[in-house]
mmCIF file of the C-alpha atoms, coordinates in Angstrom:
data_MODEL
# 
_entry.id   MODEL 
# 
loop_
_atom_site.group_PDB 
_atom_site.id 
_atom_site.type_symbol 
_atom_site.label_atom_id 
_atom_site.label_alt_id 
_atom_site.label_comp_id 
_atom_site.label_asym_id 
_atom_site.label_entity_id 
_atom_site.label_seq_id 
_atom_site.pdbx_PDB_ins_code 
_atom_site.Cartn_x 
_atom_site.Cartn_y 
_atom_site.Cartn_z 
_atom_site.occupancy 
_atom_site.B_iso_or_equiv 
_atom_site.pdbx_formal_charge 
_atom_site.auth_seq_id 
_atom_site.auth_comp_id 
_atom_site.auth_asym_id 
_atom_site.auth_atom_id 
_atom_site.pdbx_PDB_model_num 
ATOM 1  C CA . UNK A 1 1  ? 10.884 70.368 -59.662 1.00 0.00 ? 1  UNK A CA 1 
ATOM 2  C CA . UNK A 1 2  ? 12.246 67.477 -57.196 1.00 0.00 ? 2  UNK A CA 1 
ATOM 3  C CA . UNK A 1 3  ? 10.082 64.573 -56.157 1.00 0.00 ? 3  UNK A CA 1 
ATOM 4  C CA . UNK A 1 4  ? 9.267  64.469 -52.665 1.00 0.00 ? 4  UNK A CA 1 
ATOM 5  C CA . UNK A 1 5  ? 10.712 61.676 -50.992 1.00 0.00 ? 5  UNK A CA 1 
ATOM 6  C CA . UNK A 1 6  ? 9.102  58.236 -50.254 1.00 0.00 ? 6  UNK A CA 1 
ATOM 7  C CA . UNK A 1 7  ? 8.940  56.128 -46.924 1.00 0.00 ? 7  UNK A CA 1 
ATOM 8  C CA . UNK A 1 8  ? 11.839 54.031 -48.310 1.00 0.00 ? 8  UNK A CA 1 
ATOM 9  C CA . UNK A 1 9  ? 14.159 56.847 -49.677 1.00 0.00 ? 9  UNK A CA 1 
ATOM 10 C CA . UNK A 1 10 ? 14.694 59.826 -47.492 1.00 0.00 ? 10 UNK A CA 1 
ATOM 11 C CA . UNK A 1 11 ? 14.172 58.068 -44.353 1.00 0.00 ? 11 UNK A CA 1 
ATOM 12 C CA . UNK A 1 12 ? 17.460 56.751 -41.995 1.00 0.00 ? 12 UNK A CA 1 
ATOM 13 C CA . UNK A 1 13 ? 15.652 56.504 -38.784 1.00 0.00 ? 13 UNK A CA 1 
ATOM 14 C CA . UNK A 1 14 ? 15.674 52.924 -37.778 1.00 0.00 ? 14 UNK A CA 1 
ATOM 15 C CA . UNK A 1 15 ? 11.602 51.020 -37.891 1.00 0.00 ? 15 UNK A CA 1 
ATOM 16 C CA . UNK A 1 16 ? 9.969  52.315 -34.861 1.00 0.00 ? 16 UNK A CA 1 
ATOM 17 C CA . UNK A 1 17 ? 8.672  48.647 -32.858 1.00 0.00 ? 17 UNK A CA 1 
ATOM 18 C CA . UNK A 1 18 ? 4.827  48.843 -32.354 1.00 0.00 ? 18 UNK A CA 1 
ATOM 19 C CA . UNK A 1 19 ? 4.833  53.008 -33.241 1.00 0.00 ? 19 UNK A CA 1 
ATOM 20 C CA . UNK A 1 20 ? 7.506  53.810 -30.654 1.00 0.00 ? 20 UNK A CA 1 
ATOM 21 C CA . UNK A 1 21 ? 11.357 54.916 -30.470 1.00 0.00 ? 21 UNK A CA 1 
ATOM 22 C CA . UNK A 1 22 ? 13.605 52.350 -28.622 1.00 0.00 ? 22 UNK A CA 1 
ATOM 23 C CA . UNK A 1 23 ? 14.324 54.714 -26.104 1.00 0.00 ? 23 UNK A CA 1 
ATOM 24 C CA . UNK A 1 24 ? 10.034 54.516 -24.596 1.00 0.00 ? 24 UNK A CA 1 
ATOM 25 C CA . UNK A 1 25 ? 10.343 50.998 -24.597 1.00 0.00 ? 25 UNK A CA 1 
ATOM 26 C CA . UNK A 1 26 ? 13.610 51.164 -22.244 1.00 0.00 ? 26 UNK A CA 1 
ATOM 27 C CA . UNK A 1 27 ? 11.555 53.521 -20.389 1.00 0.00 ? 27 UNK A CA 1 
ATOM 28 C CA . UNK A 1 28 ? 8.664  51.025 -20.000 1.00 0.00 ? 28 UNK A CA 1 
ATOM 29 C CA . UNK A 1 29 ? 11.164 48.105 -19.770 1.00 0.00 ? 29 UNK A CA 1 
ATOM 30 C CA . UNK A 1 30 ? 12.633 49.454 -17.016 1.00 0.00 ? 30 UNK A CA 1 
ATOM 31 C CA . UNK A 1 31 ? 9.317  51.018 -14.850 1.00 0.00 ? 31 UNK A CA 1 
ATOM 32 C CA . UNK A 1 32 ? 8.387  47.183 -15.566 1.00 0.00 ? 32 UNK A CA 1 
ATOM 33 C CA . UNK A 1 33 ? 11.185 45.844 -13.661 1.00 0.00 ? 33 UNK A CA 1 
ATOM 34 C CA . UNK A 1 34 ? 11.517 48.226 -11.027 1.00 0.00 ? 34 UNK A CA 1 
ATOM 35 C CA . UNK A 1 35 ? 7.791  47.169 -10.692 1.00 0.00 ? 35 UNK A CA 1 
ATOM 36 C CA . UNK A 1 36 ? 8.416  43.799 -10.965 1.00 0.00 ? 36 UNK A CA 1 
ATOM 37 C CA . UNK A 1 37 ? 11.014 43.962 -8.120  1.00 0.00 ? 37 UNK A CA 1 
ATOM 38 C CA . UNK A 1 38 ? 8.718  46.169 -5.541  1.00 0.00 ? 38 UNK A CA 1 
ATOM 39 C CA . UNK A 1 39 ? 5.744  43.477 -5.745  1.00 0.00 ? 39 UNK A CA 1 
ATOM 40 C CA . UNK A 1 40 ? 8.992  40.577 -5.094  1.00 0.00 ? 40 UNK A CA 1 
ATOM 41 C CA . UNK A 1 41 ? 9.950  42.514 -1.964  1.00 0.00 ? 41 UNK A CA 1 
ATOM 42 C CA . UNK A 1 42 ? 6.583  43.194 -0.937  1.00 0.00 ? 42 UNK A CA 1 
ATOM 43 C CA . UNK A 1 43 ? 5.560  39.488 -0.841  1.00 0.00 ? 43 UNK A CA 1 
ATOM 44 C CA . UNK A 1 44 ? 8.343  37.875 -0.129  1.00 0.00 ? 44 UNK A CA 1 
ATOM 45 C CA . UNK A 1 45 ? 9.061  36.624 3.401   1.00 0.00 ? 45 UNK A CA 1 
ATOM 46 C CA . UNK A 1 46 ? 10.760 39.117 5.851   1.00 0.00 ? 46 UNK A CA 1 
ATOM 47 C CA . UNK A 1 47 ? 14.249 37.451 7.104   1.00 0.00 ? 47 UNK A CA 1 
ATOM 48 C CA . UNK A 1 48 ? 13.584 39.332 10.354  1.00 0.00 ? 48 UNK A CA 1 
ATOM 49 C CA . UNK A 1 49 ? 10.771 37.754 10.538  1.00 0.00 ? 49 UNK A CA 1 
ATOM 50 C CA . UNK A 1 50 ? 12.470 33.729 10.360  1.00 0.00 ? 50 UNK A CA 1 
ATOM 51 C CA . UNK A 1 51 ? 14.894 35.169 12.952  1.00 0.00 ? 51 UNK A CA 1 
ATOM 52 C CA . UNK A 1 52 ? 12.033 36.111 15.255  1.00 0.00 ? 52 UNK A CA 1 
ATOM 53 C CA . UNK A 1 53 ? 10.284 32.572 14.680  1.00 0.00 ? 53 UNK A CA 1 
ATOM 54 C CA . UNK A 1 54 ? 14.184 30.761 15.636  1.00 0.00 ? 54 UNK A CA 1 
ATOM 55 C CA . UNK A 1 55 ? 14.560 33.113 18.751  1.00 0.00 ? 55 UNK A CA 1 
ATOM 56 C CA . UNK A 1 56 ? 11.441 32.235 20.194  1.00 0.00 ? 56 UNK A CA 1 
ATOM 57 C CA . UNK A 1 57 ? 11.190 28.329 19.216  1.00 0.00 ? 57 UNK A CA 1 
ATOM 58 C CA . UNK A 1 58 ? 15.019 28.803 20.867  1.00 0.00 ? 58 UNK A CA 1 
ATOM 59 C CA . UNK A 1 59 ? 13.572 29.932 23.846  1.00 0.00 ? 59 UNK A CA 1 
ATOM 60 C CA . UNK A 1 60 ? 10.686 27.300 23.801  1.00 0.00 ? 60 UNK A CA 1 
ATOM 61 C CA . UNK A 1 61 ? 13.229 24.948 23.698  1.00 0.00 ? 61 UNK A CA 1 
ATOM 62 C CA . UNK A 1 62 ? 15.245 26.071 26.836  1.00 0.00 ? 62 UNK A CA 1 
ATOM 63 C CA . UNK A 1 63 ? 12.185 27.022 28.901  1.00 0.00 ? 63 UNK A CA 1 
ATOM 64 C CA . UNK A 1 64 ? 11.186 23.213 28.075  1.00 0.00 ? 64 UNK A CA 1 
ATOM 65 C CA . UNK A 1 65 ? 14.447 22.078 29.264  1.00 0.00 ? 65 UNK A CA 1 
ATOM 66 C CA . UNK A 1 66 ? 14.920 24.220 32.254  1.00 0.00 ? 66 UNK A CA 1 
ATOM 67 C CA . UNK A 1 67 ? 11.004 22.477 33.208  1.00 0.00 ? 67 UNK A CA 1 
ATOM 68 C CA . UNK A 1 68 ? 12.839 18.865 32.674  1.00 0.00 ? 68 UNK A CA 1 
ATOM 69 C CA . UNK A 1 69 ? 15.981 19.991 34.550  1.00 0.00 ? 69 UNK A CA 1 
ATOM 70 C CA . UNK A 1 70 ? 13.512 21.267 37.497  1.00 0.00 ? 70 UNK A CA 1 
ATOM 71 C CA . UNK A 1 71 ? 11.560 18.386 37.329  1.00 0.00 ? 71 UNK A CA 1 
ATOM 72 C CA . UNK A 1 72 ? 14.456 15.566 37.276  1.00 0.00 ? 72 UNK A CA 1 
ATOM 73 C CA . UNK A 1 73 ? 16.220 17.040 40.607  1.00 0.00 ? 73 UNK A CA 1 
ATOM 74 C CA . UNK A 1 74 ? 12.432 17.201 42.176  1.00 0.00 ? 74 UNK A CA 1 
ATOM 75 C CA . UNK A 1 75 ? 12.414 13.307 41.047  1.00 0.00 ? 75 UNK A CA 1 
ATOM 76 C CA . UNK A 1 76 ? 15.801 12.948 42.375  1.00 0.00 ? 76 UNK A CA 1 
ATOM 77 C CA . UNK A 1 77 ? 15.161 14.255 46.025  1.00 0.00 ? 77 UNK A CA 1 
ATOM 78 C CA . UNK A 1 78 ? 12.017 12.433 46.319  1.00 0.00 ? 78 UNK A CA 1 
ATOM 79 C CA . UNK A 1 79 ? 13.316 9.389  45.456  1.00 0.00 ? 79 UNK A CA 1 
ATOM 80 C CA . UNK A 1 80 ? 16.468 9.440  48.032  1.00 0.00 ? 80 UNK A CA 1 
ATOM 81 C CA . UNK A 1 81 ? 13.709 10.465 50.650  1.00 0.00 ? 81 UNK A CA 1 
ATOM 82 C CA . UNK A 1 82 ? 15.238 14.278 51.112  1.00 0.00 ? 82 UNK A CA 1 
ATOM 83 C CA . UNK A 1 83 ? 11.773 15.838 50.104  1.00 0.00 ? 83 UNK A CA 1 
ATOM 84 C CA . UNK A 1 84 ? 8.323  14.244 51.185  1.00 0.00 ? 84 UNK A CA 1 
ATOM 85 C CA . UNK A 1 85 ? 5.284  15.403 48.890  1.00 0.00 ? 85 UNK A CA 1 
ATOM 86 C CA . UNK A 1 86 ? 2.284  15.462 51.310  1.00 0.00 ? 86 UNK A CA 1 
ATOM 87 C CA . UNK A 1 87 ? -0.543 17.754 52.314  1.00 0.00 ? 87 UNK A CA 1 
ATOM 88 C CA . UNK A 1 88 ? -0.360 19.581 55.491  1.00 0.00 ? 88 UNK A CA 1 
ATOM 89 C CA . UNK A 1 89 ? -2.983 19.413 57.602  1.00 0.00 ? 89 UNK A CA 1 
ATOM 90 C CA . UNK A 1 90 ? -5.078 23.365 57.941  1.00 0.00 ? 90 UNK A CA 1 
ATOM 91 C CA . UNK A 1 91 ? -3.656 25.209 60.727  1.00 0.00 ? 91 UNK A CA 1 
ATOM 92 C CA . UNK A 1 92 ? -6.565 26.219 63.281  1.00 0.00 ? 92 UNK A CA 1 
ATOM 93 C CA . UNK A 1 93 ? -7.047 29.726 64.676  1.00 0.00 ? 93 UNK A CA 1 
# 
């Protein structure tokens, strides 16, 4: 009659780390990081969305200068006397 084996004898499988094989902890390891990396993209600012914001304070910016442009030559051609700002009187039917 043979004696059954004990834990330390017959055994070659490697300690199992908190009751599970190495390959379910990749498992989890991994669905970690890909979740990980979905909540990151989620969050994170959009870089379409900085472009959008630099487009339109680019367009503030010329509108703004196209109103200082406009308003420099209406300076201009009062000053030399081409344009007079007055009101006209109401026209009568």
């Amino acid at each position: 009659m043979k004696i059954p084996p004990t834990h330390d004898e017959g055994s070659d499988e490697k300690p199992r780390i908190f009751g599970t094989s190495l390959g379910d902890l990749g498992v989890v390891v991994i669905a970690a990081l890909c979740t990980i990396t979905l909540i990151m993209i989620l969050f994170s600012p959009s870089p379409f969305e900085k472009l959008e914001k630099a487009q339109a304070r680019q367009e503030r910016e010329k509108a703004q200068q196209a109103e200082l442009e406009r308003q420099k030559k209406i300076d201009a051609a009062v000053a030399t006397g081409e344009v007079s700002v007055g009101i006209m009187p109401a026209k009568k039917h």
